[in-house]
Backbone as XML, in Angstrom:
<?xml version="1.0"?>
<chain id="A" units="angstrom">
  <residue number="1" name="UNK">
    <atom name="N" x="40.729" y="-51.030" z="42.881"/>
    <atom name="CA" x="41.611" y="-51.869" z="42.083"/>
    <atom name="C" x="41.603" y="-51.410" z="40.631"/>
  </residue>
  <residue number="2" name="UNK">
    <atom name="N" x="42.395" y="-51.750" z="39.925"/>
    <atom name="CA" x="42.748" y="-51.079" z="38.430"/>
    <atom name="C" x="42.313" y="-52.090" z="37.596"/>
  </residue>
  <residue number="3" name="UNK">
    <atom name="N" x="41.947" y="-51.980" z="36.591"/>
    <atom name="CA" x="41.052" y="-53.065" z="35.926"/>
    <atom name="C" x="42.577" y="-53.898" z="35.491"/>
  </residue>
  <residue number="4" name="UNK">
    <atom name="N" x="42.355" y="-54.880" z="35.366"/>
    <atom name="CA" x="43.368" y="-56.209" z="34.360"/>
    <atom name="C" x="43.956" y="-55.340" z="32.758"/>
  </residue>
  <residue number="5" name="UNK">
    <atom name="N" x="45.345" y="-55.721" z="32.923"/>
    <atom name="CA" x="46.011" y="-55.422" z="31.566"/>
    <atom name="C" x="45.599" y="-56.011" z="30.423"/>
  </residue>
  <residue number="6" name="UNK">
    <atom name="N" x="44.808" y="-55.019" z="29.419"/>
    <atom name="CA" x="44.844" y="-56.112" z="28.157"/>
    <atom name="C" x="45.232" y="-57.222" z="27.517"/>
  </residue>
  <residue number="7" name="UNK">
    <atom name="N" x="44.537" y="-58.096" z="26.971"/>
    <atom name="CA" x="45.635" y="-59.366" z="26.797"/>
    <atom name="C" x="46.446" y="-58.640" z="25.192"/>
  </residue>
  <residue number="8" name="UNK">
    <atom name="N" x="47.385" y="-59.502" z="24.384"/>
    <atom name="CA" x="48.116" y="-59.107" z="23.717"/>
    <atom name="C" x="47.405" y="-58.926" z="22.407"/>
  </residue>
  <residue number="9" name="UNK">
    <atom name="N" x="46.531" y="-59.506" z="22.170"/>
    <atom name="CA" x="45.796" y="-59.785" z="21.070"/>
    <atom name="C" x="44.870" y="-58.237" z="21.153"/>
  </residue>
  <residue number="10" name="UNK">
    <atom name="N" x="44.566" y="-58.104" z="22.333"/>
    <atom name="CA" x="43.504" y="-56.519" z="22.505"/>
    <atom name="C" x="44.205" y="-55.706" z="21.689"/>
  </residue>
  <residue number="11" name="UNK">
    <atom name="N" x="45.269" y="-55.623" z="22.704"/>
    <atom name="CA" x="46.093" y="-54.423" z="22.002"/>
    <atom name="C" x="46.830" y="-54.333" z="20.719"/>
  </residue>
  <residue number="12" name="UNK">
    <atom name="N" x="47.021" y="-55.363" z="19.910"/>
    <atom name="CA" x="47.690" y="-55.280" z="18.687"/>
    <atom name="C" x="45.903" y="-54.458" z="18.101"/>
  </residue>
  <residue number="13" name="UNK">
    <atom name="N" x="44.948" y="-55.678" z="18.032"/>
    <atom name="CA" x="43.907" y="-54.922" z="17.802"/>
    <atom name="C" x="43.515" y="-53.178" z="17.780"/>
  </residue>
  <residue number="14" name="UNK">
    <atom name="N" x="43.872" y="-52.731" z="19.431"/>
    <atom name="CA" x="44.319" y="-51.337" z="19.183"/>
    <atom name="C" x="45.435" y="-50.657" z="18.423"/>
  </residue>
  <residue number="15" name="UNK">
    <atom name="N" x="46.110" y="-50.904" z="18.621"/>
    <atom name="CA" x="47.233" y="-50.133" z="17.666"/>
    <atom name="C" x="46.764" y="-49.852" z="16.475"/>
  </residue>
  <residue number="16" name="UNK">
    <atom name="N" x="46.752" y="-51.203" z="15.453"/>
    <atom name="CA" x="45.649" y="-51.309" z="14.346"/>
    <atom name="C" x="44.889" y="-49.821" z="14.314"/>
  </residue>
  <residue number="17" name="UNK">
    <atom name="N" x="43.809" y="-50.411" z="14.639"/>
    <atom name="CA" x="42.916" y="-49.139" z="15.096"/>
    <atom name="C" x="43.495" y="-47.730" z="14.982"/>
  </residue>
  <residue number="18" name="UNK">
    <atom name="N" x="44.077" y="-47.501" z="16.196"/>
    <atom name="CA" x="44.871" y="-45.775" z="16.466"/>
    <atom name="C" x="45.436" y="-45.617" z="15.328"/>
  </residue>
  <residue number="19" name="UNK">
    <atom name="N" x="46.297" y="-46.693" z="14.717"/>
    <atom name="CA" x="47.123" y="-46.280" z="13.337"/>
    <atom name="C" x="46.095" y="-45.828" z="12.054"/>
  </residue>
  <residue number="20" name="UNK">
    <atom name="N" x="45.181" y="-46.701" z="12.072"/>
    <atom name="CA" x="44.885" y="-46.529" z="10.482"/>
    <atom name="C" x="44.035" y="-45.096" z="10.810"/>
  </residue>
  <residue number="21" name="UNK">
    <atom name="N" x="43.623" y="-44.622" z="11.725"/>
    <atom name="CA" x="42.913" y="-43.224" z="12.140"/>
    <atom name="C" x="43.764" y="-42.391" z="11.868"/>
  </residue>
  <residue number="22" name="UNK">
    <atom name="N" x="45.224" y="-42.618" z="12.306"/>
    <atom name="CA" x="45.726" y="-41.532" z="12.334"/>
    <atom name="C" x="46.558" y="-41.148" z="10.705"/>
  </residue>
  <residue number="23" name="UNK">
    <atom name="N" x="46.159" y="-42.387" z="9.801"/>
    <atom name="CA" x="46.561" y="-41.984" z="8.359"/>
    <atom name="C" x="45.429" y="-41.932" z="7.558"/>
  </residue>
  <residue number="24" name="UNK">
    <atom name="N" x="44.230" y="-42.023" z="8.287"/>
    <atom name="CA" x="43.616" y="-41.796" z="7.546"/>
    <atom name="C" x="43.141" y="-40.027" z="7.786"/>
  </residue>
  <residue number="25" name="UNK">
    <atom name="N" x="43.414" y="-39.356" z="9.088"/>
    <atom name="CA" x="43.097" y="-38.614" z="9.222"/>
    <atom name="C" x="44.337" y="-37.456" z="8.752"/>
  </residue>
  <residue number="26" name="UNK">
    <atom name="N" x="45.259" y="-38.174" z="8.717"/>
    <atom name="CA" x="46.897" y="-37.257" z="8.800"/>
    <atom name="C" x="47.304" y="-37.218" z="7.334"/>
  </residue>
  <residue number="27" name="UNK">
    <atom name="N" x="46.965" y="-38.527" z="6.459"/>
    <atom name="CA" x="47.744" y="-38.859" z="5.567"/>
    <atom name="C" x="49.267" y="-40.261" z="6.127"/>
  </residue>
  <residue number="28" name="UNK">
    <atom name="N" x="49.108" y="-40.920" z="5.557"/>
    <atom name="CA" x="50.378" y="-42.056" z="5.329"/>
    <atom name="C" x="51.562" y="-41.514" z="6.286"/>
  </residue>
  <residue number="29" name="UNK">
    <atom name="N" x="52.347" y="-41.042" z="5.596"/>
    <atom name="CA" x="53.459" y="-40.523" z="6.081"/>
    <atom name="C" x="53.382" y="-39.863" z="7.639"/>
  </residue>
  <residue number="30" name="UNK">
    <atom name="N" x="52.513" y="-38.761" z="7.745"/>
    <atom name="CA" x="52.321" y="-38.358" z="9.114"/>
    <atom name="C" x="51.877" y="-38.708" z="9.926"/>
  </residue>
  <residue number="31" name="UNK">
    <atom name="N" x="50.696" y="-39.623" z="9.362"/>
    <atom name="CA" x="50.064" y="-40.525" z="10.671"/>
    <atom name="C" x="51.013" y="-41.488" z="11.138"/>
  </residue>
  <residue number="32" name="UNK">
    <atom name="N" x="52.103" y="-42.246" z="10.493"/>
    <atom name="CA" x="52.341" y="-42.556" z="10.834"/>
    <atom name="C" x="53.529" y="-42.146" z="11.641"/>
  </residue>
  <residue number="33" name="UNK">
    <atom name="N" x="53.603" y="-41.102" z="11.068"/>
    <atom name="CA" x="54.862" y="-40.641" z="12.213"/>
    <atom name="C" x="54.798" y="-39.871" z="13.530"/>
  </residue>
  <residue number="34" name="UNK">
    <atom name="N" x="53.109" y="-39.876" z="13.754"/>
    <atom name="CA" x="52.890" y="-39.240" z="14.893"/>
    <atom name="C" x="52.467" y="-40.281" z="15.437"/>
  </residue>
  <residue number="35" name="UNK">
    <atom name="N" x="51.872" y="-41.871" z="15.128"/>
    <atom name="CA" x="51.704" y="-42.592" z="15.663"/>
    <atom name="C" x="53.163" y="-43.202" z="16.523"/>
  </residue>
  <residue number="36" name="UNK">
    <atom name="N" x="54.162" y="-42.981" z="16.066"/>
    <atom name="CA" x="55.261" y="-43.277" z="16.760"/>
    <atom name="C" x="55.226" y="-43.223" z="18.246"/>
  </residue>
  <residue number="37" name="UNK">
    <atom name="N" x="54.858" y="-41.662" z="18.567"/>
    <atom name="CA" x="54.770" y="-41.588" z="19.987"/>
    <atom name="C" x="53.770" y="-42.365" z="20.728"/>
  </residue>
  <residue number="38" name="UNK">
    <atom name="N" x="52.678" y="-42.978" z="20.216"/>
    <atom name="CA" x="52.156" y="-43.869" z="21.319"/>
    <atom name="C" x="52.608" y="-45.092" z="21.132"/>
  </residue>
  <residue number="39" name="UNK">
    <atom name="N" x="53.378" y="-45.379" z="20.412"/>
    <atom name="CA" x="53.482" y="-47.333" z="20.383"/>
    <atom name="C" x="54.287" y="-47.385" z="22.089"/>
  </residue>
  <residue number="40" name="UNK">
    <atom name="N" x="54.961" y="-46.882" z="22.208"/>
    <atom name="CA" x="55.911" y="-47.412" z="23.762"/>
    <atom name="C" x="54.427" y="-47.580" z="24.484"/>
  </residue>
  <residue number="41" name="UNK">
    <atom name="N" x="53.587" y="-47.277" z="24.769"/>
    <atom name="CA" x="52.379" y="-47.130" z="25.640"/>
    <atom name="C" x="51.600" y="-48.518" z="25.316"/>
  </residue>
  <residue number="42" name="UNK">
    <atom name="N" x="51.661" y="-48.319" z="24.010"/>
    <atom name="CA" x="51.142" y="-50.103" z="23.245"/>
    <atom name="C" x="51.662" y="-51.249" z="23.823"/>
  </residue>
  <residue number="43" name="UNK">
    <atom name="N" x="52.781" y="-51.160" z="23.828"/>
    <atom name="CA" x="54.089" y="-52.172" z="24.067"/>
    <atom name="C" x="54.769" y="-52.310" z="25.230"/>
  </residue>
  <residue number="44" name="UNK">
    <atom name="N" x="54.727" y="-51.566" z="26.044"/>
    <atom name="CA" x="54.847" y="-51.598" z="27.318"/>
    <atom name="C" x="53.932" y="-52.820" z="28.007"/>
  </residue>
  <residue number="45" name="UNK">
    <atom name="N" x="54.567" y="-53.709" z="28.842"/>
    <atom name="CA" x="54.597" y="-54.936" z="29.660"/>
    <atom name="C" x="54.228" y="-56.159" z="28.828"/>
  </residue>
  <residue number="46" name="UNK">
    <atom name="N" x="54.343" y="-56.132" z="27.456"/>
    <atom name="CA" x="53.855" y="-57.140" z="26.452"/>
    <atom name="C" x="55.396" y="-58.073" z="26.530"/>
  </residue>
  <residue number="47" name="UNK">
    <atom name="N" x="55.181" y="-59.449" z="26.152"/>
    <atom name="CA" x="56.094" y="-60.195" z="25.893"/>
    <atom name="C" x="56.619" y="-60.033" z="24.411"/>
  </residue>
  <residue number="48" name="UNK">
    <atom name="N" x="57.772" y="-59.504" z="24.300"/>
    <atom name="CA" x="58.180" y="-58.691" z="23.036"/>
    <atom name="C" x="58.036" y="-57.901" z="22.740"/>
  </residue>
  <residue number="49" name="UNK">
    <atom name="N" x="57.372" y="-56.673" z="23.688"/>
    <atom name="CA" x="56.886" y="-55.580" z="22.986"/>
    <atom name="C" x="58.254" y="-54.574" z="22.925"/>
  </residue>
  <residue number="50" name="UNK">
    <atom name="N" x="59.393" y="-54.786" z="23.487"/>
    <atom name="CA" x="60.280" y="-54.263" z="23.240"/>
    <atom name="C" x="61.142" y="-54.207" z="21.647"/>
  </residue>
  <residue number="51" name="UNK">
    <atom name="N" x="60.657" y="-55.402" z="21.456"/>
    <atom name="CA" x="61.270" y="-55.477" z="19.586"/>
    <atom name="C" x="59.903" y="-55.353" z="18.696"/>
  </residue>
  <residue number="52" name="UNK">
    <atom name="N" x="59.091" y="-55.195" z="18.917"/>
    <atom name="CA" x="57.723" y="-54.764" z="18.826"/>
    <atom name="C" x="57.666" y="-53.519" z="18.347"/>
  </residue>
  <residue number="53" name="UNK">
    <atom name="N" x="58.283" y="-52.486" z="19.553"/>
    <atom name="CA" x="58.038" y="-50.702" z="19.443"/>
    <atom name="C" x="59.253" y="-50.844" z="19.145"/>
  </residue>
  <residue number="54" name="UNK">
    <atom name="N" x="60.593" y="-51.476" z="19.045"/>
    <atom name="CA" x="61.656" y="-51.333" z="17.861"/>
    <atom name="C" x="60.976" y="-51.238" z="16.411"/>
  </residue>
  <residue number="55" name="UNK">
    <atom name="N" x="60.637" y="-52.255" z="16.096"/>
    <atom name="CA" x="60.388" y="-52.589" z="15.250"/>
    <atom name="C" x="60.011" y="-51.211" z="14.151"/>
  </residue>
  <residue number="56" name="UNK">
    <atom name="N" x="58.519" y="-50.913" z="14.886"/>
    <atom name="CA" x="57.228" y="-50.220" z="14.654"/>
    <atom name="C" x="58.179" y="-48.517" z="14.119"/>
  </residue>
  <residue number="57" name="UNK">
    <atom name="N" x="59.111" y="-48.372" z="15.246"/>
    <atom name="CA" x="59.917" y="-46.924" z="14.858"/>
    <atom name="C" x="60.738" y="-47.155" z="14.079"/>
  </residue>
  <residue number="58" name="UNK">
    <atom name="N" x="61.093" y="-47.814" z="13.241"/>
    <atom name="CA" x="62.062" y="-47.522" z="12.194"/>
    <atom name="C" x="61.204" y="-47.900" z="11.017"/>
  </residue>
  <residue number="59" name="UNK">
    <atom name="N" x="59.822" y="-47.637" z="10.533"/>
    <atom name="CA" x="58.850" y="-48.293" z="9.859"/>
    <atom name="C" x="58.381" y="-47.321" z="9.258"/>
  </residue>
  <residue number="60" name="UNK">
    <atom name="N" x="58.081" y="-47.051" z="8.063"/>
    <atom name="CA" x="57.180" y="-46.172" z="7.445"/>
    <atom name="C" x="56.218" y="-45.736" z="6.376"/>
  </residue>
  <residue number="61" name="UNK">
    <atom name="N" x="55.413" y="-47.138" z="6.587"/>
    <atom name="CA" x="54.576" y="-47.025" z="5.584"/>
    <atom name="C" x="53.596" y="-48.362" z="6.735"/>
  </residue>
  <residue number="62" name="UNK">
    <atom name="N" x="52.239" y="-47.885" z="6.746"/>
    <atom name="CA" x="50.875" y="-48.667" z="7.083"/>
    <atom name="C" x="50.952" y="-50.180" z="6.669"/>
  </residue>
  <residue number="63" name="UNK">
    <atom name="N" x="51.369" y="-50.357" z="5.537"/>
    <atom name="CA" x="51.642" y="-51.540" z="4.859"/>
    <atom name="C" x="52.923" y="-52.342" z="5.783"/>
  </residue>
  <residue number="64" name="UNK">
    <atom name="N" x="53.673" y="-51.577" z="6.115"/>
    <atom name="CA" x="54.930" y="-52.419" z="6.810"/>
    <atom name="C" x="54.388" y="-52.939" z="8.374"/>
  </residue>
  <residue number="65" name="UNK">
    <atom name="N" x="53.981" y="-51.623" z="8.528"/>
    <atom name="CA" x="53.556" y="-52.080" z="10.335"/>
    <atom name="C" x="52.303" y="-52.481" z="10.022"/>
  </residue>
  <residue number="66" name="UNK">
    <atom name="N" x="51.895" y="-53.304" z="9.255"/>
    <atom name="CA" x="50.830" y="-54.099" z="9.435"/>
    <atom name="C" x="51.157" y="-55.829" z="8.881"/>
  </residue>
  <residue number="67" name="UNK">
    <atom name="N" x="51.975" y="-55.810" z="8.400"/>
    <atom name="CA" x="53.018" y="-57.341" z="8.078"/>
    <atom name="C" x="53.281" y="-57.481" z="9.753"/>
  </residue>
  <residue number="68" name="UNK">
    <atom name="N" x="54.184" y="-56.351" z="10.195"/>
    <atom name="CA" x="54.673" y="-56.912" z="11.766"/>
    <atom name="C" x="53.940" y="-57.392" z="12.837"/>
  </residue>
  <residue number="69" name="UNK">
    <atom name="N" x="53.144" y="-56.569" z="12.823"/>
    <atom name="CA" x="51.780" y="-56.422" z="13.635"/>
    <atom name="C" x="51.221" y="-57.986" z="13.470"/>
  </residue>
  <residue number="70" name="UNK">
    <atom name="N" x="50.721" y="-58.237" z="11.751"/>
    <atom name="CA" x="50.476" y="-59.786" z="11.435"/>
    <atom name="C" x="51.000" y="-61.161" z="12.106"/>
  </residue>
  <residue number="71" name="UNK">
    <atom name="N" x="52.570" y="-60.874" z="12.126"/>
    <atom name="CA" x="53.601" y="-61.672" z="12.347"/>
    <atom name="C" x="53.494" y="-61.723" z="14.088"/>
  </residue>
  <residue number="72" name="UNK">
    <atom name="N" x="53.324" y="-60.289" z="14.882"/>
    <atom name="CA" x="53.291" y="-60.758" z="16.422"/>
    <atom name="C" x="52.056" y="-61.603" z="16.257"/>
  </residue>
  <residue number="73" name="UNK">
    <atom name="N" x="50.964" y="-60.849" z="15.834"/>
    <atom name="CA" x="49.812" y="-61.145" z="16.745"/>
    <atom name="C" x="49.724" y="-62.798" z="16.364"/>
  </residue>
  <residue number="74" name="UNK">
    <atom name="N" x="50.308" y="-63.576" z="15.256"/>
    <atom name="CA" x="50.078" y="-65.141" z="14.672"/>
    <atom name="C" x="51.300" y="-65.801" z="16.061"/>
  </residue>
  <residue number="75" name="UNK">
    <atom name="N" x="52.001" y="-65.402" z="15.991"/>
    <atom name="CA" x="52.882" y="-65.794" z="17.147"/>
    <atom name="C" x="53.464" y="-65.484" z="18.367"/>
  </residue>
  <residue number="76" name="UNK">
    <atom name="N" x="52.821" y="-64.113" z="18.726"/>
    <atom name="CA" x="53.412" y="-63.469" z="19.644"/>
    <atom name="C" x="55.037" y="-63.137" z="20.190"/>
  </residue>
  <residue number="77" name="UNK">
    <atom name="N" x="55.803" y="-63.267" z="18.207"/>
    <atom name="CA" x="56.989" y="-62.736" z="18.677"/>
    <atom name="C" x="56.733" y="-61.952" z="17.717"/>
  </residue>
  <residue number="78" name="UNK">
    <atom name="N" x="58.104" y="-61.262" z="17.457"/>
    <atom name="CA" x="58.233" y="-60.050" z="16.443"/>
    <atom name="C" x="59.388" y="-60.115" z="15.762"/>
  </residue>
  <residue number="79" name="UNK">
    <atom name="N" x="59.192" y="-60.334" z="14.124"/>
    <atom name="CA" x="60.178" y="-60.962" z="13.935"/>
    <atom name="C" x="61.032" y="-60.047" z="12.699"/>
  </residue>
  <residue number="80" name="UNK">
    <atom name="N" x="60.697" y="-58.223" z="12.984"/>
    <atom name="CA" x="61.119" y="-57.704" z="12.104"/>
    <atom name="C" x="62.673" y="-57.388" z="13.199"/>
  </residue>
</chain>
């Protein structure tokens, strides 16, 4: 059997995480633009995660996708 899907709160938690690694390791701009390619993986079977990984790709600065991120994880919608 496959272990249980993260609850929603895990994974914003991750993202978090993967993101600030990858600007801190990339720089701002690139981390975050290579973080792009995993958010669908983030957001995939989440309630909203479709305006979620909208959201997240038209975003570009750590500071922005971390307001959104704020805003799901307090309510579990997404309200950029």
């Amino acid at each position: 059997d496959a272990p249980p899907e993260p609850e929603a709160a895990e994974r914003v938690a991750m993202i978090r995480r993967h993101l600030r690694m990858n600007v801190a390791q990339k720089g701002e701009r690139i981390g975050v633009i290579a973080f792009r390619c995993q958010v669908a993986s983030y957001c995939k079977g989440l309630d909203g995660g479709g305006r979620l990984r909208d959201a997240m790709m038209r975003l570009s600065t750590l500071a922005e996708i971390e307001r959104v991120l704020d805003d799901f994880d307090a309510s579990g919608e997404c309200s950029a």
